[in-house]
C-alpha positions in Angstrom: 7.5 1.3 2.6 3.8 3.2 2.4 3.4 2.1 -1.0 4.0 -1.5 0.3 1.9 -0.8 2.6 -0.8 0.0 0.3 -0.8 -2.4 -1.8 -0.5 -5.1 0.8 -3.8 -3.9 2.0 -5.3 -4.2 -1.1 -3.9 -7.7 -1.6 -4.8 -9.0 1.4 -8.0 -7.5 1.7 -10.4 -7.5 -1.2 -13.3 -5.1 -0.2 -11.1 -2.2 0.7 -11.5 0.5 -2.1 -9.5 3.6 -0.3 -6.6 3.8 2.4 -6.3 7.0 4.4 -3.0 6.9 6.5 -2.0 9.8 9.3 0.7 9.5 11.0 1.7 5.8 10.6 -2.0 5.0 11.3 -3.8 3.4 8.1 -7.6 3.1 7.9 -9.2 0.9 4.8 -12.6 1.8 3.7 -15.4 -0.6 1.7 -16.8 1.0 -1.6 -19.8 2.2 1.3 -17.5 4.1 3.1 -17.6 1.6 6.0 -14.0 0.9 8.2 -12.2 -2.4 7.4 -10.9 -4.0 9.8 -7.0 -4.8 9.0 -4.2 -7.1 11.0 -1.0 -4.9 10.6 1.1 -8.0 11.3 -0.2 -9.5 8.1 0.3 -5.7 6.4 3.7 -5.2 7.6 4.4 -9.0 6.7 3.0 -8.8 3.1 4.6 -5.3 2.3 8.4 -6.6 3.2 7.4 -9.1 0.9 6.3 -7.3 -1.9 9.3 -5.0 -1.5 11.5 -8.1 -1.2 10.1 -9.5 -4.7 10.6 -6.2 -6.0 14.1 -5.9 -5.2 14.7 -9.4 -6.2 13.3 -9.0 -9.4 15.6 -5.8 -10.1 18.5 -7.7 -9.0 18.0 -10.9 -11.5 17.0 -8.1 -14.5 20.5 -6.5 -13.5 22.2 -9.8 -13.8 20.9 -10.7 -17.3 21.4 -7.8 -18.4 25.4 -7.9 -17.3 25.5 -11.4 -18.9 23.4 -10.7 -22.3 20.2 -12.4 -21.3 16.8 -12.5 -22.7 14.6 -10.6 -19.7 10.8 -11.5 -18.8 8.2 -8.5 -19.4 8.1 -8.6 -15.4 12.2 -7.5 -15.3 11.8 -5.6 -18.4 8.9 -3.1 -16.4 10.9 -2.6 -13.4 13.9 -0.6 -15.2 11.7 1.0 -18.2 12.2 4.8 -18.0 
């Protein structure tokens, strides 16, 4: 879930440029070095849904792939090797 996590931040907020996590504790930083001030709510809400998609994307690439189907690049990436 870190990576979530991560990239949640990064969604959500646009002026972070490096996490640092310690323990469970996560601290953004600007491209000046200066703290960003994050909602973990919206983080934790925004990494189960990234991890969500993800896992629903691997689920319908599984299925057309079990029934012959044509995949999108997007289902394609998230089994390449």
């Amino acid at each position: 879930m870190t990576n979530y996590k991560h990239k949640a931040i990064y969604d959500l907020y646009s002026t972070v440029k490096s996490i640092y996590e310690d323990n469970g504790v996560f601290t953004a930083k600007d491209q000046d070095g200066n703290e960003v001030s994050i909602d973990m709510s919206a983080v934790n809400t925004k990494a189960t849904e990234l991890e969500n998609a993800e896992v629903d994307l691997k689920a319908s690439a599984k299925a057309k792939l079990i029934a012959g189907e044509a995949l999108t690049e997007e289902e394609a990436n998230t089994i390449v090797l």
